[in-house]
C-alpha positions in Angstrom: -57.7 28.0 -1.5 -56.5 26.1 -4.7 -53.2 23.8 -3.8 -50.3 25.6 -5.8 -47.9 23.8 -7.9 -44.0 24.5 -6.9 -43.0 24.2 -10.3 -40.4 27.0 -12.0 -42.0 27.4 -15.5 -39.1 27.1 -18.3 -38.9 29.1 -21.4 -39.3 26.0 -23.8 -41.8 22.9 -22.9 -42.1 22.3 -19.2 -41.3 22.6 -16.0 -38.1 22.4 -14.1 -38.1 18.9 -13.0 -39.5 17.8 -16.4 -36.8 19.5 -18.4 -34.5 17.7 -16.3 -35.8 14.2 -16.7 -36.1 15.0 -21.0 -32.3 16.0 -20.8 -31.5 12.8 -19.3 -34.0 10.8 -21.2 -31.9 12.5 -24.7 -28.7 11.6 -23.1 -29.8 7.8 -22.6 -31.5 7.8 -26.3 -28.4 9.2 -27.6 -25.8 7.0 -26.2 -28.1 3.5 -26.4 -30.8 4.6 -29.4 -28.2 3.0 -32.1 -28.6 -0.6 -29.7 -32.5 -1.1 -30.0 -33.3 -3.6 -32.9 -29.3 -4.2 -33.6 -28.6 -7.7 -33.4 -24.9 -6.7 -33.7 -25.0 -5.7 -30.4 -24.1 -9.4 -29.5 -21.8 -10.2 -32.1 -19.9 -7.2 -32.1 -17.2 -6.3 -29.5 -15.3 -10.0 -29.5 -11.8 -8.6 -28.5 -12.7 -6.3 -25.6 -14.8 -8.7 -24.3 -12.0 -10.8 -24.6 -9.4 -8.5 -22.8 -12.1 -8.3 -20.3 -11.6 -11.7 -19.2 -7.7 -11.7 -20.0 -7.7 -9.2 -17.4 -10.1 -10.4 -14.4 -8.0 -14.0 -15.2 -4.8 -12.3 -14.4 -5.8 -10.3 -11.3 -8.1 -13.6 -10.2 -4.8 -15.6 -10.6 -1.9 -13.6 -10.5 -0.1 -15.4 -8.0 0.3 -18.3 -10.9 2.3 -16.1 -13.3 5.5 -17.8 -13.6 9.2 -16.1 -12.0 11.1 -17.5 -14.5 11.0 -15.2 -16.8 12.0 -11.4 -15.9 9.8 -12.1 -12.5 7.1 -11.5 -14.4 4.8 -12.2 -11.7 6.2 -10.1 -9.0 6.4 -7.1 -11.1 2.6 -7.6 -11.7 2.0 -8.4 -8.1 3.8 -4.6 -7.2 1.8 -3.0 -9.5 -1.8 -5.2 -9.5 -4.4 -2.5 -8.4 -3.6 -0.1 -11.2 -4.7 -3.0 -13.6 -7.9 -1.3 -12.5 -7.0 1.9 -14.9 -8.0 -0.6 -17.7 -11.4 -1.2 -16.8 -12.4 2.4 -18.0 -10.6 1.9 -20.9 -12.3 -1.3 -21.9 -15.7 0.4 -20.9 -15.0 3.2 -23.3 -13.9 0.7 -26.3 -17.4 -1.3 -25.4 -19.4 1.8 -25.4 -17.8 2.9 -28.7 -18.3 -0.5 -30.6 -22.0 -0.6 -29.5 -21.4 -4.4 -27.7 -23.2 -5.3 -25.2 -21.1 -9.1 -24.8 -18.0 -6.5 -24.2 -20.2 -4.7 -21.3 -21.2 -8.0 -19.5 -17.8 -8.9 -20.0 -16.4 -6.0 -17.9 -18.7 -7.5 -15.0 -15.7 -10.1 -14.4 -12.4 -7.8 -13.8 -14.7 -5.3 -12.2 -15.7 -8.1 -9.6 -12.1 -9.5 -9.3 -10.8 -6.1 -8.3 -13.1 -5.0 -5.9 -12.8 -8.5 -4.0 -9.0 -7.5 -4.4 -8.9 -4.0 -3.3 -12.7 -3.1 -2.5 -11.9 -3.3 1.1 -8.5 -0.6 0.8 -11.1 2.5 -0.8 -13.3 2.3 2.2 -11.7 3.5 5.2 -11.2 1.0 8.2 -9.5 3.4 10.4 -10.1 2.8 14.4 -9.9 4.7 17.4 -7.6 4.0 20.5 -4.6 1.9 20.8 -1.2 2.6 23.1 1.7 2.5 20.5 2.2 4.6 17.8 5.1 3.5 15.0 6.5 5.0 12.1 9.6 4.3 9.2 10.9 6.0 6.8 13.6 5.8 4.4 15.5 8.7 4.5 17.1 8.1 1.6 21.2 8.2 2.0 21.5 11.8 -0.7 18.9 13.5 1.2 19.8 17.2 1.5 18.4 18.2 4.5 18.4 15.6 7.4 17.9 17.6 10.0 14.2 19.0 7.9 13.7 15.4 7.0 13.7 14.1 11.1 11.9 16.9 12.5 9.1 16.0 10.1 8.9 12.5 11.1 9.2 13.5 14.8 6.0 15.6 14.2 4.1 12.1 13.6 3.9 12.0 17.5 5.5 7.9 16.5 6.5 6.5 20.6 8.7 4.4 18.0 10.4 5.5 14.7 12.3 3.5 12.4 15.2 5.0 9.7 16.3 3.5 7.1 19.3 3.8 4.5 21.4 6.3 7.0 24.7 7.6 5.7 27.2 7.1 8.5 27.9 10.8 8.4 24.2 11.8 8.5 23.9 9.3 11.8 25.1 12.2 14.3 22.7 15.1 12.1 19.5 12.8 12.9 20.7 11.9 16.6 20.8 15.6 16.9 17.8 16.6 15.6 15.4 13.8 17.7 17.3 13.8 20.9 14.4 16.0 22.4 11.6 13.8 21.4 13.5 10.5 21.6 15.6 9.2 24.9 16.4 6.5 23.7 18.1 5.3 20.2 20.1 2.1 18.4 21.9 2.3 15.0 23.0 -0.7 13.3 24.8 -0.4 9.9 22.2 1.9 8.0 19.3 1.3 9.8 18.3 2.1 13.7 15.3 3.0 15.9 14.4 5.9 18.2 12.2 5.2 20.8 10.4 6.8 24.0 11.1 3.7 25.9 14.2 1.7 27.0 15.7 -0.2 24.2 17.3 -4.1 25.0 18.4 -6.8 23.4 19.6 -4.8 20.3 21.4 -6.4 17.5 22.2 -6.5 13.8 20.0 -9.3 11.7 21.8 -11.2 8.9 19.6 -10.9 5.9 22.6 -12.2 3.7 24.1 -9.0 2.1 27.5 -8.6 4.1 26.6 -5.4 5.4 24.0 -4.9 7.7 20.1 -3.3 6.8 18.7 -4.8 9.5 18.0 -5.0 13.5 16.1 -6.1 16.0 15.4 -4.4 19.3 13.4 -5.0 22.8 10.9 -1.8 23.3 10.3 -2.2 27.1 6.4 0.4 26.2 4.9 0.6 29.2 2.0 -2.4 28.2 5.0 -5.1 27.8 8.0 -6.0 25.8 8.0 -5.3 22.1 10.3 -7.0 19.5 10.7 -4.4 16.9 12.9 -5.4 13.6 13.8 -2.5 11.1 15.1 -4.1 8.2 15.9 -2.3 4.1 15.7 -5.2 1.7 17.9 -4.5 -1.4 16.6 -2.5 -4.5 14.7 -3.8 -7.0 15.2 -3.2 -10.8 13.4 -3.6 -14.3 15.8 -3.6 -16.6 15.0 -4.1 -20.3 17.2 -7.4 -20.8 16.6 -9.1 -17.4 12.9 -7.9 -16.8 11.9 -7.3 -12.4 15.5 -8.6 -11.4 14.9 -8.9 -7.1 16.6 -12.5 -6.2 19.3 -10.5 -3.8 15.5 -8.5 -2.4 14.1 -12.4 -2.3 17.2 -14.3 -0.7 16.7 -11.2 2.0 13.3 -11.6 2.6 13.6 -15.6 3.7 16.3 -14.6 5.9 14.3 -12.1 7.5 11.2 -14.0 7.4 13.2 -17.0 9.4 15.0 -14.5 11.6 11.1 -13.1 12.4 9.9 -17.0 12.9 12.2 -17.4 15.6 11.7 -14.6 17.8 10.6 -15.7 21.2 8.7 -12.3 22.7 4.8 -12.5 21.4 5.0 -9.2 20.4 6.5 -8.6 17.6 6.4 -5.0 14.5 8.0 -5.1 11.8 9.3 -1.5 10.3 11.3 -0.9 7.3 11.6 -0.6 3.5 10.8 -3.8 2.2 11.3 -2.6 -1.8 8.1 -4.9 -2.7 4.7 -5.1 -1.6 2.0 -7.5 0.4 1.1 -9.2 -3.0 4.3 -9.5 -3.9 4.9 -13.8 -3.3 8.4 -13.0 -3.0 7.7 -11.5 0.5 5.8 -14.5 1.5 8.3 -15.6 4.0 7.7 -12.2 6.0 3.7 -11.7 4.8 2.9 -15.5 5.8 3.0 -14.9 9.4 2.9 -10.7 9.9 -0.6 -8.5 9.1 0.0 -4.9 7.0 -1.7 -2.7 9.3 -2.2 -0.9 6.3 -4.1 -3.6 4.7 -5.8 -4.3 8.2 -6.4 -0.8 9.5 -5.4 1.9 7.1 -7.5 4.2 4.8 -6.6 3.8 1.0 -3.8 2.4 -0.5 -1.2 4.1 1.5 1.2 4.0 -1.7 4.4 5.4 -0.7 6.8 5.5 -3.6 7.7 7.7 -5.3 7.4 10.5 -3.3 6.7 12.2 -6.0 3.9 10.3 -7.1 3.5 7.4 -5.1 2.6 4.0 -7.3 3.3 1.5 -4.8 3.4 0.5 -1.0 7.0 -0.9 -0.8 6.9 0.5 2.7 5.6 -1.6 5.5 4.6 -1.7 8.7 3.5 -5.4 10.2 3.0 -6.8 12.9 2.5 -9.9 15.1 0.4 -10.2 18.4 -0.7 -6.6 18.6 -3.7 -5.2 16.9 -3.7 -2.5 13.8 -6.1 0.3 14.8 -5.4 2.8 12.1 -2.4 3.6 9.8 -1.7 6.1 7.0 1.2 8.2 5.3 3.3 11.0 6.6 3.7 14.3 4.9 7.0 14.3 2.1 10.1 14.8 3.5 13.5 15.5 1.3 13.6 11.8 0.6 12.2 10.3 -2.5 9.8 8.0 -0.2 7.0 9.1 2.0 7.2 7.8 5.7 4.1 5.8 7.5 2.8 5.3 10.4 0.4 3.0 12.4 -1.6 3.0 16.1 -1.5 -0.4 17.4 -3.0 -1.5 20.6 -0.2 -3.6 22.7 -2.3 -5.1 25.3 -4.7 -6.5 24.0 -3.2 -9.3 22.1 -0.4 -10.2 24.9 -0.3 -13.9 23.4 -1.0 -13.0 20.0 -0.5 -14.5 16.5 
Protein backbone atom coordinates (compact mmCIF):
# COMPACT_ATOMS: atom_id res chain seq x y z
CA UNK A 1 0.00 0.00 0.00
CA UNK A 2 1.25 3.46 -1.29
CA UNK A 3 2.63 5.68 1.96
CA UNK A 4 0.06 8.60 2.29
CA UNK A 5 0.98 12.09 2.64
CA UNK A 6 -0.66 13.85 5.94
CA UNK A 7 -0.91 17.04 4.30
CA UNK A 8 -4.42 19.22 4.57
CA UNK A 9 -4.74 20.51 0.86
CA UNK A 10 -5.51 24.45 0.93
CA UNK A 11 -7.75 26.17 -1.35
CA UNK A 12 -4.94 28.37 -3.00
CA UNK A 13 -1.21 26.85 -3.71
CA UNK A 14 -0.22 24.25 -1.19
CA UNK A 15 -0.41 22.53 1.58
CA UNK A 16 -0.85 23.42 5.18
CA UNK A 17 2.63 23.47 6.37
CA UNK A 18 3.72 25.19 3.10
CA UNK A 19 1.20 27.94 3.38
CA UNK A 20 2.52 28.50 6.64
CA UNK A 21 6.27 28.76 5.85
CA UNK A 22 5.08 31.35 2.42
CA UNK A 23 3.19 33.53 5.13
CA UNK A 24 6.20 33.81 7.12
CA UNK A 25 8.63 33.96 4.31
CA UNK A 26 6.11 37.38 3.04
CA UNK A 27 6.26 38.67 6.47
CA UNK A 28 10.22 38.54 6.50
CA UNK A 29 10.37 39.94 2.74
CA UNK A 30 8.11 42.56 3.77
CA UNK A 31 9.67 43.89 6.78
CA UNK A 32 13.60 43.37 5.46
CA UNK A 33 12.99 43.38 1.37
CA UNK A 34 13.56 47.41 1.42
CA UNK A 35 17.39 46.39 3.23
CA UNK A 36 18.84 44.02 0.36
CA UNK A 37 21.19 46.14 -2.00
CA UNK A 38 20.60 49.47 0.39
CA UNK A 39 23.88 50.70 1.36
CA UNK A 40 21.88 53.08 3.65
CA UNK A 41 21.31 50.53 5.85
CA UNK A 42 24.65 51.43 7.45
CA UNK A 43 24.60 55.00 7.33
CA UNK A 44 21.24 55.56 8.29
CA UNK A 45 19.92 55.36 11.93
CA UNK A 46 22.99 57.47 13.67
CA UNK A 47 20.92 58.84 16.61
CA UNK A 48 19.15 55.70 17.82
CA UNK A 49 22.14 53.92 17.54
CA UNK A 50 23.40 56.53 19.54
CA UNK A 51 20.72 56.51 22.30
CA UNK A 52 21.40 52.89 22.21
CA UNK A 53 24.70 53.24 23.75
CA UNK A 54 23.64 56.46 25.93
CA UNK A 55 21.42 54.01 27.42
CA UNK A 56 23.55 50.66 28.08
CA UNK A 57 26.33 53.50 29.34
CA UNK A 58 23.97 54.73 31.92
CA UNK A 59 22.57 51.40 33.21
CA UNK A 60 26.41 49.90 32.81
CA UNK A 61 27.50 52.85 35.05
CA UNK A 62 24.88 54.27 36.86
CA UNK A 63 26.38 54.19 40.17
CA UNK A 64 28.73 57.20 38.63
CA UNK A 65 25.91 59.65 38.13
CA UNK A 66 26.68 62.49 40.24
CA UNK A 67 24.22 63.39 43.74
CA UNK A 68 24.89 66.79 43.49
CA UNK A 69 22.44 67.78 41.50
CA UNK A 70 18.65 66.83 42.41
CA UNK A 71 20.23 63.17 43.41
CA UNK A 72 20.13 62.55 40.14
CA UNK A 73 21.68 59.25 40.55
CA UNK A 74 19.54 57.81 43.17
CA UNK A 75 16.36 58.71 41.46
CA UNK A 76 17.84 56.60 38.46
CA UNK A 77 19.10 53.92 40.73
CA UNK A 78 15.01 53.55 42.17
CA UNK A 79 13.80 53.46 38.98
CA UNK A 80 16.80 51.55 36.75
CA UNK A 81 14.97 48.30 35.41
CA UNK A 82 12.24 50.27 33.64
CA UNK A 83 15.05 51.91 31.58
CA UNK A 84 14.34 48.55 29.96
CA UNK A 85 10.83 49.98 28.44
CA UNK A 86 13.25 51.95 26.08
CA UNK A 87 14.74 49.19 24.43
CA UNK A 88 11.42 48.40 22.38
CA UNK A 89 11.20 51.75 21.68
CA UNK A 90 14.61 52.13 20.19
CA UNK A 91 13.97 48.67 18.30
CA UNK A 92 10.86 50.16 16.74
CA UNK A 93 12.67 53.58 15.63
CA UNK A 94 15.58 51.16 14.15
CA UNK A 95 13.14 49.05 12.41
CA UNK A 96 11.29 52.04 11.04
CA UNK A 97 14.58 53.91 9.69
CA UNK A 98 15.68 50.69 7.96
CA UNK A 99 19.35 50.78 10.09
CA UNK A 100 20.93 48.08 10.70
CA UNK A 101 24.09 50.08 12.89
CA UNK A 102 20.88 51.10 15.18
CA UNK A 103 19.94 47.21 15.50
CA UNK A 104 23.58 46.08 16.53
CA UNK A 105 23.50 48.98 18.60
CA UNK A 106 20.58 47.78 20.74
CA UNK A 107 22.85 44.56 21.33
CA UNK A 108 24.65 46.79 24.13
CA UNK A 109 21.66 48.03 26.61
CA UNK A 110 20.02 44.75 25.87
CA UNK A 111 23.23 42.98 27.31
CA UNK A 112 23.66 45.56 30.22
CA UNK A 113 20.14 44.90 31.48
CA UNK A 114 19.88 41.35 31.40
CA UNK A 115 23.36 41.13 33.37
CA UNK A 116 21.36 43.73 35.61
CA UNK A 117 18.04 42.16 36.11
CA UNK A 118 18.23 38.83 33.92
CA UNK A 119 18.61 36.92 37.03
CA UNK A 120 15.09 38.74 38.87
CA UNK A 121 12.68 37.30 35.61
CA UNK A 122 13.66 33.80 36.23
CA UNK A 123 12.38 32.47 39.40
CA UNK A 124 14.95 31.34 42.11
CA UNK A 125 12.41 30.40 44.59
CA UNK A 126 13.53 27.31 47.08
CA UNK A 127 11.90 24.94 49.17
CA UNK A 128 12.35 24.49 53.07
CA UNK A 129 13.57 26.82 55.60
CA UNK A 130 12.25 27.42 59.47
CA UNK A 131 11.36 31.14 59.65
CA UNK A 132 8.99 32.87 57.83
CA UNK A 133 9.02 37.01 57.95
CA UNK A 134 6.97 39.56 56.68
CA UNK A 135 6.56 43.88 56.84
CA UNK A 136 4.33 45.99 55.88
CA UNK A 137 3.64 49.57 56.00
CA UNK A 138 0.34 50.07 57.05
CA UNK A 139 0.28 53.28 56.23
CA UNK A 140 -0.88 55.78 59.31
CA UNK A 141 -4.62 56.93 57.22
CA UNK A 142 -5.47 53.41 56.53
CA UNK A 143 -9.20 52.90 56.90
CA UNK A 144 -9.55 49.58 58.01
CA UNK A 145 -6.75 48.26 60.40
CA UNK A 146 -8.33 45.62 61.59
CA UNK A 147 -8.93 44.25 57.44
CA UNK A 148 -5.38 45.42 56.78
CA UNK A 149 -3.71 42.91 59.89
CA UNK A 150 -5.90 40.01 59.40
CA UNK A 151 -4.53 40.01 55.77
CA UNK A 152 -0.97 40.08 56.82
CA UNK A 153 -1.66 37.43 59.54
CA UNK A 154 -2.90 35.19 56.68
CA UNK A 155 0.85 35.11 55.28
CA UNK A 156 1.37 32.32 57.94
CA UNK A 157 4.81 35.13 58.83
CA UNK A 158 6.27 33.29 62.54
CA UNK A 159 7.54 37.19 62.48
CA UNK A 160 5.69 40.31 61.21
CA UNK A 161 6.96 43.71 61.06
CA UNK A 162 4.49 47.12 61.00
CA UNK A 163 5.42 50.05 60.05
CA UNK A 164 4.11 53.86 60.31
CA UNK A 165 1.33 52.90 63.21
CA UNK A 166 -0.79 55.68 64.45
CA UNK A 167 -0.69 55.57 68.18
CA UNK A 168 -4.47 55.14 68.21
CA UNK A 169 -4.50 52.30 65.59
CA UNK A 170 -1.72 50.54 68.02
CA UNK A 171 -4.55 48.90 70.30
CA UNK A 172 -6.96 48.08 66.74
CA UNK A 173 -3.78 45.88 65.35
CA UNK A 174 -2.93 44.40 68.94
CA UNK A 175 -6.48 43.26 68.79
CA UNK A 176 -6.76 41.94 65.74
CA UNK A 177 -3.25 39.56 65.80
CA UNK A 178 -3.42 38.62 69.44
CA UNK A 179 -4.73 35.04 68.24
CA UNK A 180 -1.93 34.44 65.83
CA UNK A 181 0.80 36.35 67.70
CA UNK A 182 1.80 35.82 71.66
CA UNK A 183 4.05 37.84 71.63
CA UNK A 184 4.44 41.75 70.43
CA UNK A 185 6.86 45.14 70.95
CA UNK A 186 5.85 48.62 69.70
CA UNK A 187 8.34 51.29 69.60
CA UNK A 188 7.26 54.82 68.40
CA UNK A 189 5.52 53.83 65.03
CA UNK A 190 6.99 50.72 64.32
CA UNK A 191 6.86 47.20 66.30
CA UNK A 192 6.97 43.39 65.73
CA UNK A 193 4.63 40.49 66.37
CA UNK A 194 6.12 37.36 66.80
CA UNK A 195 5.38 33.58 67.70
CA UNK A 196 8.35 33.46 69.87
CA UNK A 197 9.55 35.29 72.98
CA UNK A 198 10.75 38.71 72.34
CA UNK A 199 14.16 40.22 74.42
CA UNK A 200 16.32 42.75 74.31
CA UNK A 201 13.78 45.19 72.77
CA UNK A 202 14.63 48.80 72.15
CA UNK A 203 14.13 51.88 70.07
CA UNK A 204 17.18 52.55 67.44
CA UNK A 205 18.28 56.19 66.87
CA UNK A 206 18.33 56.70 63.17
CA UNK A 207 18.54 60.56 63.83
CA UNK A 208 14.92 61.93 63.30
CA UNK A 209 13.88 62.75 67.10
CA UNK A 210 11.11 60.39 66.99
CA UNK A 211 11.53 56.90 66.79
CA UNK A 212 10.90 54.54 63.23
CA UNK A 213 13.02 52.12 64.35
CA UNK A 214 13.70 48.88 66.76
CA UNK A 215 15.48 46.17 67.38
CA UNK A 216 14.40 42.93 69.02
CA UNK A 217 15.83 39.37 70.24
CA UNK A 218 13.46 36.48 68.52
CA UNK A 219 14.30 33.58 70.85
CA UNK A 220 12.77 30.92 67.16
CA UNK A 221 13.19 27.73 68.23
CA UNK A 222 16.73 27.20 65.86
CA UNK A 223 18.50 30.17 67.99
CA UNK A 224 18.41 33.80 68.74
CA UNK A 225 17.43 36.22 66.08
CA UNK A 226 18.19 39.99 65.97
CA UNK A 227 15.41 41.43 64.10
CA UNK A 228 15.43 45.47 63.31
CA UNK A 229 12.17 47.08 61.83
CA UNK A 230 13.16 50.42 60.86
CA UNK A 231 10.77 53.30 58.27
CA UNK A 232 13.45 55.56 56.78
CA UNK A 233 11.85 59.06 56.02
CA UNK A 234 9.98 59.79 52.67
CA UNK A 235 11.51 60.62 49.77
CA UNK A 236 10.41 63.39 47.29
CA UNK A 237 10.96 64.75 43.62
CA UNK A 238 10.13 67.99 43.63
CA UNK A 239 10.43 70.12 40.51
CA UNK A 240 13.01 72.81 42.07
CA UNK A 241 15.10 70.44 44.23
CA UNK A 242 14.97 67.24 42.02
CA UNK A 243 15.03 63.37 44.34
CA UNK A 244 15.45 65.34 47.73
CA UNK A 245 16.35 62.09 50.35
CA UNK A 246 19.48 63.47 52.61
CA UNK A 247 17.03 63.15 55.93
CA UNK A 248 16.27 59.13 54.09
CA UNK A 249 20.31 59.07 53.71
CA UNK A 250 21.50 60.54 57.12
CA UNK A 251 18.91 57.54 58.43
CA UNK A 252 20.26 54.96 56.49
CA UNK A 253 24.16 55.36 57.97
CA UNK A 254 22.75 55.37 61.28
CA UNK A 255 20.98 52.33 60.79
CA UNK A 256 23.58 50.81 58.77
CA UNK A 257 26.12 51.45 61.88
CA UNK A 258 23.43 50.56 64.43
CA UNK A 259 23.25 46.99 62.17
CA UNK A 260 27.32 46.83 62.09
CA UNK A 261 27.35 46.56 65.69
CA UNK A 262 25.02 44.01 66.57
CA UNK A 263 26.68 41.23 68.41
CA UNK A 264 24.04 38.06 67.79
CA UNK A 265 25.11 36.37 64.11
CA UNK A 266 21.78 36.38 63.20
CA UNK A 267 20.52 39.15 62.12
CA UNK A 268 16.79 40.34 59.43
CA UNK A 269 16.24 43.34 58.61
CA UNK A 270 12.29 44.42 58.07
CA UNK A 271 10.98 47.66 57.23
CA UNK A 272 10.23 50.49 54.72
CA UNK A 273 13.36 51.57 53.61
CA UNK A 274 11.71 54.40 50.99
CA UNK A 275 14.66 53.44 48.36
CA UNK A 276 15.86 50.45 46.78
CA UNK A 277 18.96 47.86 46.66
CA UNK A 278 20.58 49.99 43.75
CA UNK A 279 19.88 52.88 45.42
CA UNK A 280 23.97 53.94 46.77
CA UNK A 281 22.33 55.84 49.27
CA UNK A 282 21.41 52.57 51.19
CA UNK A 283 24.84 51.39 50.86
CA UNK A 284 25.55 51.60 54.51
CA UNK A 285 22.61 48.96 55.13
CA UNK A 286 22.98 46.95 51.46
CA UNK A 287 26.98 46.63 52.02
CA UNK A 288 26.69 44.04 54.62
CA UNK A 289 22.75 42.56 54.43
CA UNK A 290 21.47 40.29 51.21
CA UNK A 291 17.62 41.25 49.72
CA UNK A 292 16.19 37.92 49.85
CA UNK A 293 14.30 39.22 47.16
CA UNK A 294 17.21 39.70 45.09
CA UNK A 295 18.70 36.30 46.46
CA UNK A 296 15.60 34.17 46.54
CA UNK A 297 12.53 35.83 45.27
CA UNK A 298 10.64 35.43 41.94
CA UNK A 299 10.38 38.73 39.86
CA UNK A 300 10.86 42.10 40.85
CA UNK A 301 8.73 42.02 43.91
CA UNK A 302 7.92 45.84 43.31
CA UNK A 303 5.86 46.92 46.07
CA UNK A 304 4.92 50.65 45.65
CA UNK A 305 2.39 51.88 44.81
CA UNK A 306 0.01 49.52 45.70
CA UNK A 307 -1.78 50.54 43.06
CA UNK A 308 0.70 49.90 40.63
CA UNK A 309 3.75 48.95 42.06
CA UNK A 310 7.09 50.69 40.25
CA UNK A 311 9.56 50.11 42.80
CA UNK A 312 10.85 47.73 45.75
CA UNK A 313 11.22 50.38 48.54
CA UNK A 314 10.31 47.51 50.79
CA UNK A 315 12.92 45.26 52.10
CA UNK A 316 13.58 42.39 53.70
CA UNK A 317 17.52 41.55 54.44
CA UNK A 318 19.23 39.64 56.15
CA UNK A 319 22.56 38.51 57.73
CA UNK A 320 23.68 34.90 58.73
CA UNK A 321 20.54 33.13 57.70
CA UNK A 322 19.86 31.92 54.20
CA UNK A 323 16.94 33.37 51.72
CA UNK A 324 14.94 30.40 50.41
CA UNK A 325 12.08 32.14 48.73
CA UNK A 326 10.35 35.52 49.02
CA UNK A 327 7.49 37.39 47.24
CA UNK A 328 4.60 39.95 47.80
CA UNK A 329 1.44 39.75 49.83
CA UNK A 330 -2.03 40.44 48.57
CA UNK A 331 -3.04 44.60 48.82
CA UNK A 332 -4.20 45.58 51.88
CA UNK A 333 -5.95 49.24 52.60
CA UNK A 334 -2.48 50.73 52.62
CA UNK A 335 -0.98 52.32 49.66
CA UNK A 336 2.08 49.62 49.84
CA UNK A 337 1.89 45.94 49.33
CA UNK A 338 3.46 43.78 52.27
CA UNK A 339 6.34 40.99 51.72
CA UNK A 340 7.42 38.23 52.87
CA UNK A 341 10.44 35.72 52.92
CA UNK A 342 11.30 31.84 54.13
CA UNK A 343 14.74 31.86 55.52
CA UNK A 344 16.46 28.93 56.91
CA UNK A 345 17.93 29.85 60.57
CA UNK A 346 20.14 27.01 61.17
CA UNK A 347 22.04 26.65 58.71
CA UNK A 348 24.17 29.66 58.72
CA UNK A 349 24.52 29.83 62.73
CA UNK A 350 27.90 31.84 62.20
CA UNK A 351 26.99 33.51 59.20
CA UNK A 352 27.90 36.71 57.23
Amino acid sequence: MAQQAFLTETDDDGSGPERAKNRIRRLVDRLLGGWRGDRRIWRRGIVPAVLAVLLALVMLLHSHIPNRVGNLGSLTETFLPWLGLLVPVLLVLALVRRSATALIALVLPVAVWLNLFGGLVTGKTGGGGDLTVATHNVNADNPDPTATARKVAASGADVLALEELKASAVPVYERALASAYKYHAVEGTVGVWSRYPLSAVRPVNIRLGWTRAMRATVATPEGAVAVYVAHMPSVRVKMNAGFTASQRDQSANALGAAIAHEKLPRVVLLGDLNGTMNDRSLGAITSQMRSTQGAAGSGFGFSWPASFPMARIDQIMVRGVEPVSSWTLPRTGSDHLPIAARVKVTTSATGS
